[in-house]
C-alpha positions in Angstrom: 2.6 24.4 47.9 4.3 24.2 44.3 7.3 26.4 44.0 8.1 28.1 40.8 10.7 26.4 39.9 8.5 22.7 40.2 5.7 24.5 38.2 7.8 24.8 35.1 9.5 21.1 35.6 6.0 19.7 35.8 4.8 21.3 32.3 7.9 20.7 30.8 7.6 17.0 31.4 3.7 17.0 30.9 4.9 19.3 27.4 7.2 16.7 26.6 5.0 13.4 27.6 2.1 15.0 25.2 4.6 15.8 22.3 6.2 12.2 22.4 4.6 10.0 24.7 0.8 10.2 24.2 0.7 11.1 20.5 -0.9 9.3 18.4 1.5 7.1 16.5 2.9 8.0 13.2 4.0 5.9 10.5 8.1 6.0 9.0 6.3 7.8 6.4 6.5 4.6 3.7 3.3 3.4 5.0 0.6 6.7 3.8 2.9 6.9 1.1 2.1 3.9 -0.3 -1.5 5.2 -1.1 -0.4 8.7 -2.0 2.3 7.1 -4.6 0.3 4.2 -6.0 -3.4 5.0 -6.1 -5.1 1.8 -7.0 -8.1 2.9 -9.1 -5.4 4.9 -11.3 -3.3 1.9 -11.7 -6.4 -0.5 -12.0 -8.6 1.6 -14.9 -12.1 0.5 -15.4 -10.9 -0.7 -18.7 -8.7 -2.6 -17.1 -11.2 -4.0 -14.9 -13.3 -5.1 -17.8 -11.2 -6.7 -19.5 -9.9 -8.8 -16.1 -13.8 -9.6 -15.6 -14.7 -10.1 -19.2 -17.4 -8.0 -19.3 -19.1 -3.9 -18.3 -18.0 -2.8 -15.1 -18.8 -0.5 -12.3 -16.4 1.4 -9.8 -17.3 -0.1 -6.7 -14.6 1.1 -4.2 -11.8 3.6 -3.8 -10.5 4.1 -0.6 -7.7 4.1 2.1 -8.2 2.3 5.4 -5.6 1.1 8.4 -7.0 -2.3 9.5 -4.7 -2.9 12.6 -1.4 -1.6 11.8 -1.5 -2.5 8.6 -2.2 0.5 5.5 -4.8 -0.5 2.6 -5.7 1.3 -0.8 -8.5 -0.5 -2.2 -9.8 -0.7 -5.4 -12.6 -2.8 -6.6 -15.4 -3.1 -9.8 -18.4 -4.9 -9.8 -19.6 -6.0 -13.5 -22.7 -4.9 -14.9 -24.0 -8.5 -15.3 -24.7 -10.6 -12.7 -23.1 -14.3 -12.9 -25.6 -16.5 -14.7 -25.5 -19.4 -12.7 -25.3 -17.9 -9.2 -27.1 -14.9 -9.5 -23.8 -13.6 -7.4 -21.9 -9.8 -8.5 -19.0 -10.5 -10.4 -16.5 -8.9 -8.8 -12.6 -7.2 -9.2 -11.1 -6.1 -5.7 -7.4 -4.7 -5.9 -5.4 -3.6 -2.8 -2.4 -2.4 -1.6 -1.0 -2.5 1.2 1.9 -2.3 3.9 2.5 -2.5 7.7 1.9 1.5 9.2 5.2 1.5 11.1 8.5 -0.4 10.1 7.5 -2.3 7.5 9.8 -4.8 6.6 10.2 -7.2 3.3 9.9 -10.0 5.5 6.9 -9.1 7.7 5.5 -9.0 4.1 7.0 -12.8 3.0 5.3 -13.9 6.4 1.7 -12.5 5.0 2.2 -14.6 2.0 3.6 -17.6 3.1 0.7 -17.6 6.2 -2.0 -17.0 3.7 -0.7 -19.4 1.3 -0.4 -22.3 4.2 -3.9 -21.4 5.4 -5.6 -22.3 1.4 -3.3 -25.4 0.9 -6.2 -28.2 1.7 -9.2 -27.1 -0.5 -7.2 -24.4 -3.5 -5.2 -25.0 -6.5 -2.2 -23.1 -5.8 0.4 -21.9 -9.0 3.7 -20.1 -7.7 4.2 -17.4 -9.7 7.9 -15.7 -11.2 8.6 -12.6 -12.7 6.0 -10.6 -10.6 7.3 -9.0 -7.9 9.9 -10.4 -5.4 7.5 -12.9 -4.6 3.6 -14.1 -6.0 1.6 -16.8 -6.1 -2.2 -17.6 -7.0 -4.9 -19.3 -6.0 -7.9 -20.3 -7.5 -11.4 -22.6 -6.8 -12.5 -22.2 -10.4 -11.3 -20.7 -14.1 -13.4 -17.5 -12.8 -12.2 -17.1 -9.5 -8.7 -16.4 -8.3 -6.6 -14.9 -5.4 -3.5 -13.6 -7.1 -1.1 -12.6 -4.0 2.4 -10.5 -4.5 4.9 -8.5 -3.1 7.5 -6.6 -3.9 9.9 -5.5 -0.4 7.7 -4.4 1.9 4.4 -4.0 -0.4 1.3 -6.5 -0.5 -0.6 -6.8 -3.6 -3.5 -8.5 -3.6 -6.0 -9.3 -6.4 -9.0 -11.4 -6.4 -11.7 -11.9 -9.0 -15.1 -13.5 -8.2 -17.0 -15.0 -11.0 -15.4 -13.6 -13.8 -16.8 -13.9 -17.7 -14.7 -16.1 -19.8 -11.4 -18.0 -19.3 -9.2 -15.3 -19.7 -9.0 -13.6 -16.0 -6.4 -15.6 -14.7 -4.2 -14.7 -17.7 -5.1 -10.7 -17.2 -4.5 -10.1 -13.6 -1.2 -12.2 -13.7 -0.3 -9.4 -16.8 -2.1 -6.7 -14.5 0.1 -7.3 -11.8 3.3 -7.3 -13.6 2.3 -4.2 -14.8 1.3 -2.2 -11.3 4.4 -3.7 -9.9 6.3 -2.0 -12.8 4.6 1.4 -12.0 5.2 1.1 -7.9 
């Protein structure tokens, strides 16, 4: 039989192994806040998007998701007009992101340089300064490009997908500068 005296020991520690132990995880509170400070369809307007993709656009995507351990705001537009040749949606995706619990500035290097390392063989690949602690882009065609930043801890990433004209590359490279500015 449990005394008294055990009873209250054993819901303390069940009390305290709930409380701390076998809640869920929470984040330092940088990580949500990333989403709640820098919404990504505010920063990336749908003017914005048009002029990135050259042509009529149409929200396609606003939402928060945790993919691993890893926080995402996503943005993206799909134009009006279909691409001409491929019969493909031209697309605009925008995200932000960071690592849920300790995020670190060089957890988020480590992202770039992988992803960077991983496209060497088949992209064109421009380093990019003035955006961010740290950016680069790549790109298969003038209407298609990966543009990847970060500034401390924060991932930007912004890829366009058959884009109208030969302006995008120019646009998201000023777009970036720009939401970087405003984070």
């Amino acid at each position: 039989m449990i005394s008294n005296r055990s009873r209250v020991l054993l819901w303390s520690l069940l009390s305290f192994l709930f409380l701390f132990g076998l809640a869920p995880a929470r984040g330092n509170g940088t990580a949500a806040g990333i989403c709640d400070k820098a919404k990504p369809c505010e920063l990336l307007s749908q003017s914005n998007a048009e002029r990135i993709l050259g042509q009529s656009t149409r929200p396609a995507k606003d939402a928060t998701q945790l993919k691993g351990d890893v926080r995402q705001c996503l943005c993206a537009y799909t134009g009006v007009t279909p691409d001409k040749e491929t019969g493909q949606d031209c697309l605009l995706f925008f995200a932000l992101e960071e690592k849920e619990t300790n995020p670190t500035p060089e957890q988020a290097r480590q992202v770039l340089v992988s992803t960077k390392e991983a496209n060497e063989h088949d992209t064109q690949i421009l380093d990019l300064d003035g955006i961010g602690d740290q950016a680069f882009v790549l790109s298969n065609d003038p209407g298609s490009h990966l543009l990847m930043a970060r500034k401390g801890s924060v991932i930007m990433r912004l890829q366009v997908k058959r884009a109208v004209g030969a302006k995008s590359l120019e646009e998201i490279k000023a777009f970036a500068l720009k939401a970087f500015k405003q984070i």
